[in-house]
VOGU-3710 file (C-alpha; in Angstrom, 3 decimals, decimal comma):
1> xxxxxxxxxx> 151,099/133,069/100,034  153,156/132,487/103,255  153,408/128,960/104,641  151,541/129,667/107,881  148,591/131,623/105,306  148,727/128,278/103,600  148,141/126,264/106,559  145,353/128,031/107,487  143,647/128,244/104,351  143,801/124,456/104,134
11> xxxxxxxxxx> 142,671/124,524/108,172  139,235/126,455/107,488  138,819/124,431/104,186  138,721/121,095/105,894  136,785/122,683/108,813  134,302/123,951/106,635  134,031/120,866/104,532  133,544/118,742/107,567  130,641/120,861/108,868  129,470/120,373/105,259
21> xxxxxxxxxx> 129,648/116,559/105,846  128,200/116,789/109,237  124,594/118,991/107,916  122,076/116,663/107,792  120,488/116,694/104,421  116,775/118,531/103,738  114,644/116,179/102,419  111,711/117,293/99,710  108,994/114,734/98,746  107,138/115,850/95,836
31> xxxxxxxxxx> 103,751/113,650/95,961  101,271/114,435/92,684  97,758/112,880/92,926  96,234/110,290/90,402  99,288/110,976/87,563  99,966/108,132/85,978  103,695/106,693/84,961  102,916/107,744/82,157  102,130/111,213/81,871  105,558/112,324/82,797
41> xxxxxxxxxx> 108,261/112,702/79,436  111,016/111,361/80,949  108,326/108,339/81,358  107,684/108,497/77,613  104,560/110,944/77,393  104,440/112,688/74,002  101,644/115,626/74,685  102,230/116,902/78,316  105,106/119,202/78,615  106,907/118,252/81,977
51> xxxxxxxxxx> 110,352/120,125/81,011  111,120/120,431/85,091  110,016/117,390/86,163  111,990/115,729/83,345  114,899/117,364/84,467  114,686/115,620/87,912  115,032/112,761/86,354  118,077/113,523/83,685  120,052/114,941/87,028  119,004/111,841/89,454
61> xxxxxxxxxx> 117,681/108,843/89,157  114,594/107,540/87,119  112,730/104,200/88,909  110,823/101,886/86,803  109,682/98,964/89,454  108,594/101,751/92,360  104,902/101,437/93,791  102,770/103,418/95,674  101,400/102,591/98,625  97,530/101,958/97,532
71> xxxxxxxxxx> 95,468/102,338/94,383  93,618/105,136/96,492  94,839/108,440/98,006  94,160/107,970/101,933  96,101/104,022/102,776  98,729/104,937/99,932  99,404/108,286/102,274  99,646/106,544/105,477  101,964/103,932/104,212  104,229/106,665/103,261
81> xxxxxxxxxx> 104,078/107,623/106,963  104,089/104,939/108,436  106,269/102,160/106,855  103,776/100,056/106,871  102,390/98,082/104,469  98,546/97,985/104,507  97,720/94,553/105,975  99,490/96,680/109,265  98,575/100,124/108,472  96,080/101,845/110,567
91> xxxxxxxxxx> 94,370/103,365/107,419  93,587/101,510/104,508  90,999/102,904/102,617  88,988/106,104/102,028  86,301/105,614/104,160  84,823/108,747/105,276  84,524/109,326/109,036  80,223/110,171/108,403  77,862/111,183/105,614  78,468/114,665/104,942
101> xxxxxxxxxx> 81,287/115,287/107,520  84,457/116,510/106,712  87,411/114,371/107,123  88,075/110,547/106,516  88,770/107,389/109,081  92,276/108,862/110,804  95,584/106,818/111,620  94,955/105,445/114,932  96,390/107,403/118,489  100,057/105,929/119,134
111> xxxxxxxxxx> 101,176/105,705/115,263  104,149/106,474/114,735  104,923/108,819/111,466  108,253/109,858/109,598  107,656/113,269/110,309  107,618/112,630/114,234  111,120/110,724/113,935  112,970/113,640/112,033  111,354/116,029/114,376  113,084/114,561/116,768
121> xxxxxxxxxx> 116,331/114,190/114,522  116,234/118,091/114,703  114,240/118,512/111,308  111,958/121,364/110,909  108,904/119,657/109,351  106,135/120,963/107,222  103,338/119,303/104,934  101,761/121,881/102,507  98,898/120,149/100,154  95,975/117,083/100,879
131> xxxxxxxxxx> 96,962/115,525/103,926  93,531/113,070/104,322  94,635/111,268/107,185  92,674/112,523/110,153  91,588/116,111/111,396  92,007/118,381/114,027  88,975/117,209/116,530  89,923/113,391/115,963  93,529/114,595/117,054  94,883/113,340/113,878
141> xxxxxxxxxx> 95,725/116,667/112,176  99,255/116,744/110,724  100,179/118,800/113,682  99,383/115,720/115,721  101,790/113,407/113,660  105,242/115,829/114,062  104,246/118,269/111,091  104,909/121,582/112,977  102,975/123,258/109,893  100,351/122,433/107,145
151> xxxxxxxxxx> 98,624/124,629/104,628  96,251/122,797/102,324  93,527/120,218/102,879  92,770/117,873/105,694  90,007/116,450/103,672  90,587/114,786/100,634  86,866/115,367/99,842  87,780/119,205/99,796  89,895/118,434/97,611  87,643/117,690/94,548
161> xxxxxxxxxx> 87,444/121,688/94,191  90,404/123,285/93,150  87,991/126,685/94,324  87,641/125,381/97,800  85,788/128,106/100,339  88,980/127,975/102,654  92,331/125,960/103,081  93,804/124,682/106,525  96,315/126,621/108,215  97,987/124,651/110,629
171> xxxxxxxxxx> 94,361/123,784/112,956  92,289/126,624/111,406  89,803/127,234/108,415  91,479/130,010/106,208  88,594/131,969/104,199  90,105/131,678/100,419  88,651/135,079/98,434  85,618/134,832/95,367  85,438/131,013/95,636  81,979/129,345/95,352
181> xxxxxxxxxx> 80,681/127,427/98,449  81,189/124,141/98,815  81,278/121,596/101,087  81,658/117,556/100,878  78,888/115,587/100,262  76,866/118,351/97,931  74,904/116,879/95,327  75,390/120,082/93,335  78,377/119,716/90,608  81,174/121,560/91,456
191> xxxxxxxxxx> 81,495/125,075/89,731  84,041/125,751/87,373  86,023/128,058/88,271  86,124/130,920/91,405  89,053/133,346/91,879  91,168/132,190/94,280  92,973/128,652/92,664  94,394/126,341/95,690  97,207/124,508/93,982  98,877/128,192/93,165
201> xxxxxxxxxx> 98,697/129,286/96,888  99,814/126,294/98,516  102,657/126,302/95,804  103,846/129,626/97,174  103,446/128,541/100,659  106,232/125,843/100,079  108,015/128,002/98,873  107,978/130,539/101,828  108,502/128,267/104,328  111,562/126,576/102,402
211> xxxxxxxxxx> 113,066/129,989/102,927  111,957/130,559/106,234  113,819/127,518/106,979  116,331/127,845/104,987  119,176/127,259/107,954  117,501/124,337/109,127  117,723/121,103/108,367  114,088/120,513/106,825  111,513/118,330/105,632  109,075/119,140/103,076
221> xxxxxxxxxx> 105,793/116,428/102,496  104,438/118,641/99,327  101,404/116,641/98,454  99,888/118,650/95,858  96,107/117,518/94,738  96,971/117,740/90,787  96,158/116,079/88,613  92,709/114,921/90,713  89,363/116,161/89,036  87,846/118,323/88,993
231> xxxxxxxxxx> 89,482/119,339/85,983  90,632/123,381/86,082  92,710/125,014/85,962  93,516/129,071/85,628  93,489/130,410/81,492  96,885/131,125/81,905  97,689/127,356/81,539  95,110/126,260/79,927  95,783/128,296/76,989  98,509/126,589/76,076
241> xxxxxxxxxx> 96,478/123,575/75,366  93,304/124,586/74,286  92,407/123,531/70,622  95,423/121,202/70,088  93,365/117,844/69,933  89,795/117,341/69,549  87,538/117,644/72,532  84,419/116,042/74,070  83,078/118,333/77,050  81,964/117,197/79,828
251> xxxxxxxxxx> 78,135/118,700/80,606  76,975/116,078/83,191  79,448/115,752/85,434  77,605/114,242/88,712  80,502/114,606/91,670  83,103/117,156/89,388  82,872/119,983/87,510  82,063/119,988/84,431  84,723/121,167/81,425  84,338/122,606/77,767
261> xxxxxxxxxx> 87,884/121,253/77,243  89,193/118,401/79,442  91,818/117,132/77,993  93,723/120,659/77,356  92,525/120,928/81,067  93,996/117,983/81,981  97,136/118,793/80,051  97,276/121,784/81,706  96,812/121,329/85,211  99,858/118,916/84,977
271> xxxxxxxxxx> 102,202/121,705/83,072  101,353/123,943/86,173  102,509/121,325/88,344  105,536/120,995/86,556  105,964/125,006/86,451  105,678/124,971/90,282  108,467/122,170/90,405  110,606/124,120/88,814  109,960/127,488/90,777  111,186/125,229/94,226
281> xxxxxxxxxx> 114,421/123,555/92,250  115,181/127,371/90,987  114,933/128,307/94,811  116,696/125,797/96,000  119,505/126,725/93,722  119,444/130,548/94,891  119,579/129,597/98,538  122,455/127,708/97,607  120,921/124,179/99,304  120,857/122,052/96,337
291> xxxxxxxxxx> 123,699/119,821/96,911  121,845/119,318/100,567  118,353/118,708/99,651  117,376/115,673/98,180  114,180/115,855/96,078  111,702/112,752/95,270  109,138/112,856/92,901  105,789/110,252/92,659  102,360/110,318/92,808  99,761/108,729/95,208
301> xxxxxxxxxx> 98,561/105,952/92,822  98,003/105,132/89,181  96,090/107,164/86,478  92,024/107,581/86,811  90,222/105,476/84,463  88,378/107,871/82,223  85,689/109,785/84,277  84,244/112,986/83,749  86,671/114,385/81,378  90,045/112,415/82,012
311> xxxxxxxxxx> 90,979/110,477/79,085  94,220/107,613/79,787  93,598/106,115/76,694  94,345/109,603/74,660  96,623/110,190/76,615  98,969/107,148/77,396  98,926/107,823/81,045  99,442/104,107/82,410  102,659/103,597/80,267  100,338/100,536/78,623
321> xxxxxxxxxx> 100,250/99,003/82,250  97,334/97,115/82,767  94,585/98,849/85,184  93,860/102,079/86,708  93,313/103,859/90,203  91,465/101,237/92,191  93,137/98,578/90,499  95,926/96,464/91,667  96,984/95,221/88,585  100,484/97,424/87,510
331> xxxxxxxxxx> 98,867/100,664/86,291  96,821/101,641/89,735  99,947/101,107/91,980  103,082/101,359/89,392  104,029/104,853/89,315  107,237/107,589/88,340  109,351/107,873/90,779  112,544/109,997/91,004  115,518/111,155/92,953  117,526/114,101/93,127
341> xxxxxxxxxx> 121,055/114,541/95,281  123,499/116,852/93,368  126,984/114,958/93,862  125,664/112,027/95,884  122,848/110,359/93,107  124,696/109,742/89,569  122,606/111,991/87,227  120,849/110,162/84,652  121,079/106,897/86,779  117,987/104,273/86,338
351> xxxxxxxxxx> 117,250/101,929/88,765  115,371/98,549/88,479  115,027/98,472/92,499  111,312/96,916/93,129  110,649/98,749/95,931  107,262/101,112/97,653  106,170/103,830/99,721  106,956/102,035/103,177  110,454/101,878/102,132  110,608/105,910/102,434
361> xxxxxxxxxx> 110,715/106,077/106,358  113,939/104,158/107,030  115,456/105,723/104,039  114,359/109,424/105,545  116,018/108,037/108,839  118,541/106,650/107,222  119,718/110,223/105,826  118,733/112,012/109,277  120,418/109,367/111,206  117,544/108,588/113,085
371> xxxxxxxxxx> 115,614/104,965/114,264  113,003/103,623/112,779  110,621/101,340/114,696  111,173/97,842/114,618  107,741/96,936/113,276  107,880/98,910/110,095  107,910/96,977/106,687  110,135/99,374/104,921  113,637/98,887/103,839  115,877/101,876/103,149
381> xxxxxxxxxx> 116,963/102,212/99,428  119,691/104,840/100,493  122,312/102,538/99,577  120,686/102,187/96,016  120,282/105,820/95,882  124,066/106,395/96,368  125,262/103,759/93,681  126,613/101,526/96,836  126,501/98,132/97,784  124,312/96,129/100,306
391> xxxxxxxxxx> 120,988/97,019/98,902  118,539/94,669/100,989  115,821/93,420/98,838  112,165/92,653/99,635  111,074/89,550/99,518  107,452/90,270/99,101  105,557/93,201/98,532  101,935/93,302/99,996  99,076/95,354/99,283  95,157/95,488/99,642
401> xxxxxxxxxx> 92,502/97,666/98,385  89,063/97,217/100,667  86,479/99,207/98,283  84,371/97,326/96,416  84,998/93,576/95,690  88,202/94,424/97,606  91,262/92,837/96,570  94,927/91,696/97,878  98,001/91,666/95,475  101,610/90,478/96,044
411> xxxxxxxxxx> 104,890/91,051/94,053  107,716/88,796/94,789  110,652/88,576/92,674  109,139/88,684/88,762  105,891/87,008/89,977  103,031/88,895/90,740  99,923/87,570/92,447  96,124/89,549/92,662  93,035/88,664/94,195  89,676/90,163/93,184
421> xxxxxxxxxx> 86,749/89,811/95,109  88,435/88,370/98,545  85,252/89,514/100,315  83,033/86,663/98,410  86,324/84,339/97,637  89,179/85,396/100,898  90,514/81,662/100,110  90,543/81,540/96,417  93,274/80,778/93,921  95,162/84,290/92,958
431> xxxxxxxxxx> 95,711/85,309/89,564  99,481/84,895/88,305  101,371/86,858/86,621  105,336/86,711/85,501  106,196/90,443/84,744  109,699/89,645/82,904  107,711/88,018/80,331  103,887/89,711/81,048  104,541/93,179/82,173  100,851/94,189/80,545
441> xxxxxxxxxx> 99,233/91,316/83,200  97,507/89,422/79,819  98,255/85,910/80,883  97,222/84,625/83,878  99,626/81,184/85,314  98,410/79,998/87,684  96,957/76,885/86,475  100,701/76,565/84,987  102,349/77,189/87,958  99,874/76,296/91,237
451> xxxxxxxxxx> 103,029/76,360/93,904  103,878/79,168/92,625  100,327/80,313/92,648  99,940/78,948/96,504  102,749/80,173/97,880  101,467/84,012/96,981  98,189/82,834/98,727  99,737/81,765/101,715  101,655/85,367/102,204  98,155/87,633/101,404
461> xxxxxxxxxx> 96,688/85,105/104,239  99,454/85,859/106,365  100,259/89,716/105,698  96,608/90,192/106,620  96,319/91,654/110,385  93,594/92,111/111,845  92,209/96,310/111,878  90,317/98,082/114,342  88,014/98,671/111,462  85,497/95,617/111,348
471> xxxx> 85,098/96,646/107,976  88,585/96,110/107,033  89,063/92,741/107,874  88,434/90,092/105,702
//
């Protein structure tokens, strides 16, 4: 090769490996619904095959102090947008908008999503799956909040069918083919099974708008609705599972369908989840954007306590974490969470990083080189994420769950604080708990350690704001 060839072999090399450094990264966020930290292998789950998944984690990084945002889908969801934690978010609980209506309470006009600031960072942006934040005649559709597409459900009601009568395109009702009617609110139980199954068509509509996009820099929300009940799930799947462990089916079912076989349902509705992981990492790979797209993985909030058909116990779902969904002891808010970033995350890197879903929107701006508001509550963990110094830290972590008794928790440091029944007791002593020593929440310190005790009281009084929801004040 001549000198001058040389030269400009070396020219275009740098050129095109400074373009490479200048792409802004795609961003995936995998979000399952109701899977506990435990039902994931590389979490140590023993009977659910999660080969894809699993990989994530052996070629990124593996969390073990990571929260979501709630112990319920619809606040968890709109910290994740929001940065907010939910003593400032505008949603924070399920609280359907009227009996029988489709739709739940919706983040308030003039919030300020993730997907609205890397719209404007030149992201194309796209939910496909369960949004249940708002719909389309409250003006709180995703297409309202800087998603320029969604495919899925708006209602997280819908959702409890797997064989819903239609999905959401973008602001319209798509007819879905042989499904049963259904609509929220029915005191009928759910049917089984129809022909058309929502998690597999929403999994190929990622998938064709990750290569419609394929030149853009993108963002991908894919909330899919498994492992939720109802429990089904096509035979395909299912078959895999079926007569491995004893079974108890579920005949009287009163808001879900009922199953002959729930816990190879259960099984296997997770498997196809994992499947459908793999089909978008395999894609990614042919479209040669792996080494730009960095790919989470978490779900909305801890394991369901066993209800028609689901079975934690069998199943180890929680990790042995005390509590369930609706709980904010560890194992309602405690869940997997994993990272992905061929030659930027060290594969098979664990972090201890206590962090939760607020701290996703500065870290998304953080990669898109965007601004986050001022009033968020989020720290990025980018700097974790790339084995680099100058992690911040929080210094609390707040949460509240308004169903019920309600309840406020706090984790600060290894201390962790919870308060049932705030709506009879807002003032009362909170439970303590040191997680270094107690990570199963047995022994409660407070008596032992009162400042300790107080000083968590004085932050749930204080990270408390007032909502526009009378009902969501305490």
């Amino acid at each position: 090769m001549s000198r001058i060839a040389l030269v400009l072999t070396l020219l275009s090399a740098g050129a095109a490996t400074a373009a490479d450094a200048a792409k802004k990264p795609n961003i995936v966020f995998i979000l399952a619904d109701d899977l506990g930290i435990g039902d994931l292998g590389c979490y140590g789950q023993t009977k659910i095959k999660t080969p894809n998944i699993d990989r994530l984690a052996a070629e990124g990084m593996r969390f073990s102090n990571f929260y979501s945002g709630c112990s319920v889908c619809a606040p968890s969801r709109c910290t994740l947008m929001t940065g907010m934690h939910l003593g400032h978010a505008t949603v924070r609980d399920n609280m359907q908008r009227a009996p029988g209506k489709e739709g739940q309470h919706a983040m308030q006009p003039g919030t300020v999503t993730v997907a609205q600031l890397l719209k404007k960072a030149g992201y194309a942006t796209a939910i496909v799956g369960k949004w249940g934040l708002g719909m389309p005649d409250d003006h709180s559709s995703p297409l309202d909040f800087g998603f320029d597409h969604h495919y899925g459900y708006l209602c997280q009601g819908m959702a409890h069918t797997y064989y819903p009568p239609y999905l959401w395109r973008d602001d319209r009702q798509e007819p879905l083919e042989g499904n049963p009617p259904y609509f929220y609110g029915q005191k009928a139980v759910i049917e089984l099974a129809g022909k058309t199954y929502s998690h597999d068509l929403m999994s190929d509509d990622a998938l064709a708008w990750v290569r419609e996009h394929k030149d853009d820099p993108f963002f991908l929300y894919l909330a899919f609705t498994v492992p939720h009940l109802s429990l089904q799930v096509p035979e395909d799947s299912l078959a895999e599972y079926r007569g491995k462990w004893p079974e108890t089916p579920v005949t009287n079912s009163k808001h879900y369908a009922n199953h002959p076989t729930p816990r190879a349902a259960y099984a296997a509705m997770i498997t196809r989840m994992d499947r459908d992981v793999g089909r978008l990492m395999r894609l990614l790979d042919e479209l040669w954007l792996d080494d730009n797209t960095l790919v989470f993985f978490t779900s909305d909030n801890g394991a369901v306590f066993a209800y028609s058909g689901t079975d934690p116990e069998f199943f180890h779902s929680t990790g042995g974490l005390r509590g369930y969904k609706q709980d904010l002891y560890e194992g309602g808010i405690r869940t997997p969470f994993i990272a992905r970033w061929p030659g930027h995350i060290a594969a098979g890197a664990t972090s201890p990083l206590i962090g939760a879903f607020w701290d996703m929107l500065p870290t998304f701006c953080d990669l898109a080189g965007a601004t986050p508001p001022d009033d968020i509550d989020g720290l990025s963990i980018l700097p974790t994420l790339l084995g680099q110094s100058g992690q911040k830290q929080h210094e609390y972590l707040y949460w509240e769950y308004q169903s019920g008794g309600r309840a406020q928790a706090v984790r600060f440091g290894d201390w962790k604080a919870v308060r049932n029944n705030v709506h009879k007791s807002p003032d009362s002593m909170p439970e303590l708990y040191n997680l270094a020593e107690d990570p199963q929440e047995k022994t409660n310190v407070a008596a032992k350690f009162p400042d300790i005790a107080a000083r968590a009281a004085a932050y749930m009084k204080a990270a408390h704001t007032p909502s526009w929801e009378p009902k969501w004040n305490f």
